[in-house]
N, C-alpha and C positions, 0 to 999 in steps of 0.2 A: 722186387721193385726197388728202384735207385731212390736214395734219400733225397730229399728235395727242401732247397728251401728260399728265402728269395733275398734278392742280393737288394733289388730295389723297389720302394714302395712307389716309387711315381708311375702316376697308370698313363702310358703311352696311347695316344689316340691310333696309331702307328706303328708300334716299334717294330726294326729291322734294324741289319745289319750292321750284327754285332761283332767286335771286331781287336781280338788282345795283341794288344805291343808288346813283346818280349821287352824291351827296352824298358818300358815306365812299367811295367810290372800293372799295366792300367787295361781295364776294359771299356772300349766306345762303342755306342748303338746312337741309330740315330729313331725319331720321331718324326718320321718322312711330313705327313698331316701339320704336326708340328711345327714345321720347321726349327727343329732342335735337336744339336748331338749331346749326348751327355754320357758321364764316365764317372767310374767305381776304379778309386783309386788302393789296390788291394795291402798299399804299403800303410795307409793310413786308416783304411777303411772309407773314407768321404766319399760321398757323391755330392755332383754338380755336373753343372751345364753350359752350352754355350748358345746363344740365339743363331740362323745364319738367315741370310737375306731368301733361301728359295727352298723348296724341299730338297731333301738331299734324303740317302738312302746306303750308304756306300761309302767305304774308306781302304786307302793303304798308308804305308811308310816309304816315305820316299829317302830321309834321312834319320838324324837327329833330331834335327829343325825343323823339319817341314814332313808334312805329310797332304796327299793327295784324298779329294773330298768330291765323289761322285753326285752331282744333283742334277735338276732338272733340266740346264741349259748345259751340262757336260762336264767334263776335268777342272777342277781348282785344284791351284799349290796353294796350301795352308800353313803360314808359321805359326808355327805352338805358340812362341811369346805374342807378338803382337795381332794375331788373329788377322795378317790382311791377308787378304785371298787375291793368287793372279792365274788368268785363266791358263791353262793349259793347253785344252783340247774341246771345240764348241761338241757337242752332240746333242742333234733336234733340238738346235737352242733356236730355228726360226720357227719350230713343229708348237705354238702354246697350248697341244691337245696332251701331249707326251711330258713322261718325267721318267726319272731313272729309278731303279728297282734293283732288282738282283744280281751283285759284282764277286769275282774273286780271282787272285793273282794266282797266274800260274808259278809252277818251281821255276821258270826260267825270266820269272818279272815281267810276265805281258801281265795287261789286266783284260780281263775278259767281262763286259757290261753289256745289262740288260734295260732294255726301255719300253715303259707302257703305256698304253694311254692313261689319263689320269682316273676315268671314269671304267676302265680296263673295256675299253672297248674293243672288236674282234680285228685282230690280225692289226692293231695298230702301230707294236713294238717291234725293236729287233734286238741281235745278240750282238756285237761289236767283240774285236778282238785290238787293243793297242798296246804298241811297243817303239820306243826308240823314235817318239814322233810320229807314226803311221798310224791313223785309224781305219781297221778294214771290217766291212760290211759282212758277220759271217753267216747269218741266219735271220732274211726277212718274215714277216706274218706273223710277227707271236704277239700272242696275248696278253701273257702274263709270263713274263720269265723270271725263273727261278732253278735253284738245286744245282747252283754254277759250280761246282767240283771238280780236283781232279787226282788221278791217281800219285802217290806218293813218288814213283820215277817222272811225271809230267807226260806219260805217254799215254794216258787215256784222259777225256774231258768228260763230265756228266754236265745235262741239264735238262731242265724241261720247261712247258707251257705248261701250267696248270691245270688249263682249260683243257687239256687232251689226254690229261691222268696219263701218260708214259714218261720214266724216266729215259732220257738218251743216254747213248755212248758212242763217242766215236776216238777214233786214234789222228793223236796229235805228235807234232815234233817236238821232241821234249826240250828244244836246242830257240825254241821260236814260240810254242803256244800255239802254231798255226795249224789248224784239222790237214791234217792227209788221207783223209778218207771220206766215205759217207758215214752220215750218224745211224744208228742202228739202236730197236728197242731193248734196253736193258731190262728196263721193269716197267709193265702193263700194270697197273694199279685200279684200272679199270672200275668196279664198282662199290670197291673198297668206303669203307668212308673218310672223309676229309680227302683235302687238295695235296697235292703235293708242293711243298714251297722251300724255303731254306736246307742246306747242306750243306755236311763237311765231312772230310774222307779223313780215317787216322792212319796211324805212321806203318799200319798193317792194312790198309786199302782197305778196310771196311766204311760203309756208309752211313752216317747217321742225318735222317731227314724229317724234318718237321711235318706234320699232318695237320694243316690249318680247320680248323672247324673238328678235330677227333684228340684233342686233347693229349696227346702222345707225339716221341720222335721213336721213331722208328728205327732198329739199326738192323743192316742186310751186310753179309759177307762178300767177298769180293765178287765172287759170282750171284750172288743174287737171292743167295737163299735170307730170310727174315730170323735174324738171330734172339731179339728180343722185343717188345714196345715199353717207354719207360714213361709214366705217365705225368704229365707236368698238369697244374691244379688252375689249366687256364683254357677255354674252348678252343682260342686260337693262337697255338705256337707259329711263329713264324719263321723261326733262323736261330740253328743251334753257333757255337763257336766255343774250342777246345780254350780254358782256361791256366790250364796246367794240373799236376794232380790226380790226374785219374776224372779232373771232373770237366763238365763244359755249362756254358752260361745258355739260356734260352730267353731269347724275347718273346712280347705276345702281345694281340693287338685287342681294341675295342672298337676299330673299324666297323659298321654297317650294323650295329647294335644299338635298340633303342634306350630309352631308361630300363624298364623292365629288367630288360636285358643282365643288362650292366648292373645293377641291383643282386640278378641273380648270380652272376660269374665276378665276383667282388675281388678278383685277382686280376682279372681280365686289363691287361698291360702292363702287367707289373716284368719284372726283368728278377729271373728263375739261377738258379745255380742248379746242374744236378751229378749228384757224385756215382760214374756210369762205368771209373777205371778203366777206362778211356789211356790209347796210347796216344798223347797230342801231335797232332802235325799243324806245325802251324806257319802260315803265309812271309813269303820272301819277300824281301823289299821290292818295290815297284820300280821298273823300267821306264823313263822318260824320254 
């Protein structure tokens, strides 16, 4: 069992997509419900926050300066220093049923995003692929997208709906981020327990995936076999992210939990370190 322990005590109504900058040495998650990013600066240790105007769920590096902030109405360029946001890229910013969910940059800098309804209503979202300006439509009817992945050369992509317990895989251009194929079931999770929701592949194309509601991520070898489950001391993980180290960070939500609840799972969104010796692979700057 990976030692475990917690990096932050604020309990996330929310938290997702969590997200380390090689650069500030900093890890960001945001509190989608919230509307709030907040970061664990590992140079000083502090944590803090920023407020943002709409749910948001999603980040990359765009530079130095700026970085790109995946929310509800689509792409913000964000400056570090003075926090204004200019938009980028609209996505179902006319849709106010929909908000953004599960993103990750390919090796070649597209970003690859997921949109769901807010109340995850069925077949409400979709999987978007952007680069260089283009935003293309790659997968309508989803649910709940999550487990945006990809293989360490950029030639295969994972993801999934929640709602349909199958991890996908399909083959992409590792030159583009763009599918050249059909997606095809990688892993049937079928009646397993918990959802399948966040992921991230390390620098040996193994997968490690959060099991929202079963208290563990999960890590599966490139082909598909279940190597370990490492358990995090919170019902619902939602999105692991390699931090350096051998180790990676875990968010967790208190989403759809009543007092009770929440009483009972007294971790439930706290933000998890777990030391898993883990080969990190971690996200390329974003393509605009």
């Amino acid at each position: 069992m990976a030692n475990i322990s917690i990096l932050s005590e604020h309990r996330c109504a929310l938290g997702e997509g969590p997200f380390y900058c090689t650069r500030r040495n900093t890890l960001f998650w945001f509190d989608i419900l919230g509307k709030t990013r907040h970061q664990h600066d590992f140079a000083t240790g502090k944590n803090s926050a920023v407020a943002l105007p709409e749910m948001a769920s999603a980040m990359a590096v765009l530079d130095d300066e700026n970085d790109l902030i995946f929310t509800e109405t689509g792409l913000w360029k964000r400056n570090n220093e003075s926090g204004f946001l200019t938009s980028i890229a609209p996505i179902e910013a006319d849709n106010s049923l929909t908000r953004s969910n599960d993103a990750r940059v390919h090796p070649s800098g597209a970003f690859w995003l997921g949109t769901m309804g807010k109340q995850a209503q069925n077949k409400a979202g979709a999987i978007y692929h952007y680069r260089n300006g283009k935003l293309t439509k790659l997968y309508a009817d989803i649910s709940i997208p999550n487990a945006i992945c990809f293989s360490p050369d950029g030639s295969k992509a994972y993801y999934t709906d929640t709602i349909a317990a199958k991890l996908m895989c399909v083959s992409v251009d590792p030159e583009t981020g763009l599918p050249n194929g059909e997606p095809s079931i990688f892993l049937d999770h079928g009646d397993n327990e918990g959802g399948l929701d966040g992921a991230i592949v390390d620098a040996e194309g193994n997968i490690w995936i959060a099991l929202w509601g079963a208290s563990v991520i999960n890590y599966y070898s490139p082909d598909g076999v279940l190597k370990a489950s490492h358990a995090v001391d919170a019902t619902q993980p939602s999105c692991p992210a390699f931090i350096g180290g051998g180790k990676i960070a875990v968010t967790t939500a208190m989403e759809g939990m009543d007092e009770a609840a929440k009483q009972s799972d007294p971790n439930a969104g706290k933000t998890f370190v777990l030391d898993v010796a883990a080969v990190p692979k971690f996200d390329p700057l974003v393509t605009i």
